[in-house]
C-alpha positions as CSV (number, residue, x, y, z in Angstrom):
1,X,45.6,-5.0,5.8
2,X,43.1,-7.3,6.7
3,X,41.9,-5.7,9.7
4,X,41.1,-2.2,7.3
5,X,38.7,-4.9,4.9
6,X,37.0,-6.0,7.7
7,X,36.1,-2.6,8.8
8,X,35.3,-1.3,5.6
9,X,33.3,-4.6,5.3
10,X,31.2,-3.6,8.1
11,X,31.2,-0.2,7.8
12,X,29.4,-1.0,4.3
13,X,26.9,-3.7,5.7
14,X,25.9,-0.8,8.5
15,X,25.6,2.0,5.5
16,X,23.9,-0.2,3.1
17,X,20.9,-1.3,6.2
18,X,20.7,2.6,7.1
19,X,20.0,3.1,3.5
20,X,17.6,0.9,3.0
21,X,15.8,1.6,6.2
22,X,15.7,4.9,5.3
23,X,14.0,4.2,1.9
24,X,11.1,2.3,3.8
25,X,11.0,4.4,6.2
26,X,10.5,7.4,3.8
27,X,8.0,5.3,1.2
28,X,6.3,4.4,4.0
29,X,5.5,8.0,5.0
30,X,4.2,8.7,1.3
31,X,2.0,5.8,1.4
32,X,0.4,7.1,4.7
33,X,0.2,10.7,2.9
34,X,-1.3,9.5,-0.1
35,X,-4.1,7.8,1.8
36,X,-5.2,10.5,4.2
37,X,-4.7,13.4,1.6
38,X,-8.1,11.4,-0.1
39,X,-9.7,11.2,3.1
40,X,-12.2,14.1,3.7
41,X,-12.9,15.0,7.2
42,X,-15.4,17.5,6.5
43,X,-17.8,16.3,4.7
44,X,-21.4,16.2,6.0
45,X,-22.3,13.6,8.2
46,X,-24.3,10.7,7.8
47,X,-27.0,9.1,9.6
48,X,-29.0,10.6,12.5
49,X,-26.7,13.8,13.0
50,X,-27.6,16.2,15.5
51,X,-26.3,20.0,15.0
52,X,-24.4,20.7,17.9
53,X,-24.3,24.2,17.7
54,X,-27.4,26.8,17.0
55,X,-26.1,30.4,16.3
56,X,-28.9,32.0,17.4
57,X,-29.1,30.5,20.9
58,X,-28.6,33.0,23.3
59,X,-26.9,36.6,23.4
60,X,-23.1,38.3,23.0
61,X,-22.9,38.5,26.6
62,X,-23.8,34.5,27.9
63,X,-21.3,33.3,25.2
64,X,-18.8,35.5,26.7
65,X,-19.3,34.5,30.1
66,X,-19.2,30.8,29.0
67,X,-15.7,31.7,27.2
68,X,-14.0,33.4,30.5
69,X,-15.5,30.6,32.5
70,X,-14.1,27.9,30.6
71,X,-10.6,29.4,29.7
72,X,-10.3,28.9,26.3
């Protein structure tokens, strides 16, 4: 009789650890959520930005050659 408490003694200090772990674990994801749902990586930037990209440089065909050359 004494061996079943202790196993249902540890088999509750295991469960009640898992539980609890699995609580932080899960909060802790929320937290993370909740701080990089505000964070807006799109907005415009700041500073001495340089556009990257111009449109209107070159024609259909170099682009497409660059694409085929590159692979992507």
């Amino acid at each position: 009789m004494v061996r079943w408490f202790y196993l249902f003694k540890e088999f509750l200090k295991v469960f009640i650890i898992f539980i609890v772990c699995t609580a932080l674990f899960y909060y802790g994801l929320r937290i993370m959520h909740e701080e990089y749902e505000n964070f807006h990586r799109y907005d415009r930037p700041e500073g001495r930005a340089v556009k990257v990209f111009d449109q209107q440089e070159g024609n259909l065909l170099d682009r497409l050659s660059i694409f085929f050359r590159l692979g992507e």
